[in-house]
Each structure stands twice: as structure tokens, then as C-alpha cells.
N, C-alpha and C positions, 0 to 999 in steps of 0.2 A: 469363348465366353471370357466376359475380364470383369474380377471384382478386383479392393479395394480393401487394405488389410491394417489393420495396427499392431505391431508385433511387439510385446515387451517381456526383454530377459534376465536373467541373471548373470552377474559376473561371469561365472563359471561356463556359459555358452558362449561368451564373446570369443573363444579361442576357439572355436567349432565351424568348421566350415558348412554353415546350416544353408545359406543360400544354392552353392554348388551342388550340395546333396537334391536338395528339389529338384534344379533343372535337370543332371541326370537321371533320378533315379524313376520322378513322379512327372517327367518331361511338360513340365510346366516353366512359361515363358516370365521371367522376373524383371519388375521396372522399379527399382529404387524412386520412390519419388520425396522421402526425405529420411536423414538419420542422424539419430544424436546415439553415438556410441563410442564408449571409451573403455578401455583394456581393467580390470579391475573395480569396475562398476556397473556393466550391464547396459542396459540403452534401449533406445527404440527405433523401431524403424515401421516407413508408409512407407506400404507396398502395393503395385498392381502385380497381381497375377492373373495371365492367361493362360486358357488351355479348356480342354474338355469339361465337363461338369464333374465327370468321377474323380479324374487328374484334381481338381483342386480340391475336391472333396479329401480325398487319401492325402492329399499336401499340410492341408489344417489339421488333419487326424494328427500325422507324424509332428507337427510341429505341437498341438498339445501332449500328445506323448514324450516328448523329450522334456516339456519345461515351461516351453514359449506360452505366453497369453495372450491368444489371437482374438483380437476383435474384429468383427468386419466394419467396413465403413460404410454406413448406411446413408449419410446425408453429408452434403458437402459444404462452403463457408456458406453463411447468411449472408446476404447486403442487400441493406435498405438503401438502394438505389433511388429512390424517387427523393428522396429528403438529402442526396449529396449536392454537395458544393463544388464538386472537382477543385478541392484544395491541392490535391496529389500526395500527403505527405502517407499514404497507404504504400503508395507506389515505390519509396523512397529503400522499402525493408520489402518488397515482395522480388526476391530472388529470380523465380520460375518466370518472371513478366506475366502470371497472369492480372496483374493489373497496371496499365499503364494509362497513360494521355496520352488522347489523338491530336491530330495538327491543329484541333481549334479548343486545343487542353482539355477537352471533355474525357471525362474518366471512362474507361472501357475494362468491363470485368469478361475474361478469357477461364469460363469454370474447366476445361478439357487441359488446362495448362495450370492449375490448382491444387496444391500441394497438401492444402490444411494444416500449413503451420500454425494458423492462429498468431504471427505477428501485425497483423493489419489489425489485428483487433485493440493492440495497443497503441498504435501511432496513429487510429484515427480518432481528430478531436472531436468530432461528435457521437463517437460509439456505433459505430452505423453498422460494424460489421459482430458475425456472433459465428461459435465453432457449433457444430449441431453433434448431439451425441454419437458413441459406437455403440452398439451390440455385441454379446459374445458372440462369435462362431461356431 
């Protein structure tokens, strides 16, 4: 089973080796799929975690036990794809490729390769794209 996490912490965790601990203690499999984290401020991190349903279960417990505010990710980017233009300037800030131009510059959205940074949502000039909320876990 693999869910989809939002994890925000405090300073004081960023010196804590909270990812290590999961994979051995709660044997659940971690994919960084994005972080803004800096030494003295705290940060966030999108995570997939896989593994069992109890494994992730006990993995959120431990991580609100120590501090973390785990949201799960329930929905992923919006795109009003029928009303695009294939300008491409989305493509320009999306890291992961999951949005790129195919050979006849038509815009191709790759949701399995989607990070939910929410940067496409400011370099596209017709707004086309939207972040969909989290839920706590």
C-alpha cells in the first residue's frame, strides 16, 4: 500500500533523524518527493510511504507523537486541461517532468510523476492549474 503525506516540523526536528527511524523501526519504504527544509527553521516535506497498512498506520502515530503535522494527501494537482493552450511556460518550473511537450508541443500531464509543489500554478498564465486540499491523518 502506498499513501501520500505532508509532513511539517519544527526547528527542533530538523536535527533528528526521523526518516531513518521509520524505515527501520516501522519497516516502511520512504520516497522523498519533495522538501523545503533548512537547519534552524523547520520545513516540509511530500512523502510516499509504502508498506503494510499497520506499518504506516504506527509510522503517522510515531510521527505525531514526536511533533510532525502529518496530513495525508488526498487529491493531487487540478488541470483544466481542455481550456489549455500548450503555451508550455508550466513546464518551464516543473522539476519532476511531470509536465512536459510532446513532439507536436502538445502539453502532457504525467499525474504518477507529480510532486504537488504547486509551482505551475503560478507560471500558468491562464490559471488553469489549482493544488487540492490535505486532510489530517
Amino acid at each position: 500500500m502506498k499513501k501520500r503525506y505532508a509532513l511539517r516540523f519544527s526547528p527542533t526536528l530538523v536535527e533528528q533523524p526521523i526518516v531513518s527511524k521509520l524505515v527501520r523501526i516501522y519497516d516502511v519504504d520512504i520516497n522523498i518527493l519533495n522538501a523545503d527544509v533548512a537547519s534552524g527553521r523547520g520545513g516540509k516535506l511530500i512523502v510516499e510511504l509504502s508498506g503494510g497498512q499497520e506499518a504506516l498506520e504506527e509510522s503517522v502515530a510515531y510521527l505525531n507523537e514526536i511533533g510532525i503535522i502529518v496530513s495525508e494527501m488526498v487529491k493531487e494537482l487540478i488541470f483544466l486541461e481542455d481550456a489549455c493552450i500548450d503555451c508550455g511556460a508550466c513546464t518551464a518550473v516543473c522539476s519532476p517532468k511531470a509536465l512536459s511537450l510532446d513532439e507536436e508541443a502538445m502539453l502532457r500531464f504525467d499525474a504518477s510523476l507529480c510532486v504537488v509543489c504547486g509551482l505551475c500554478v503560478q507560471a500558468c498564465p491562464l490559471r488553469l492549474f489549482s493544488v487540492s486540499d490535505e486532510r489530517g491523518a
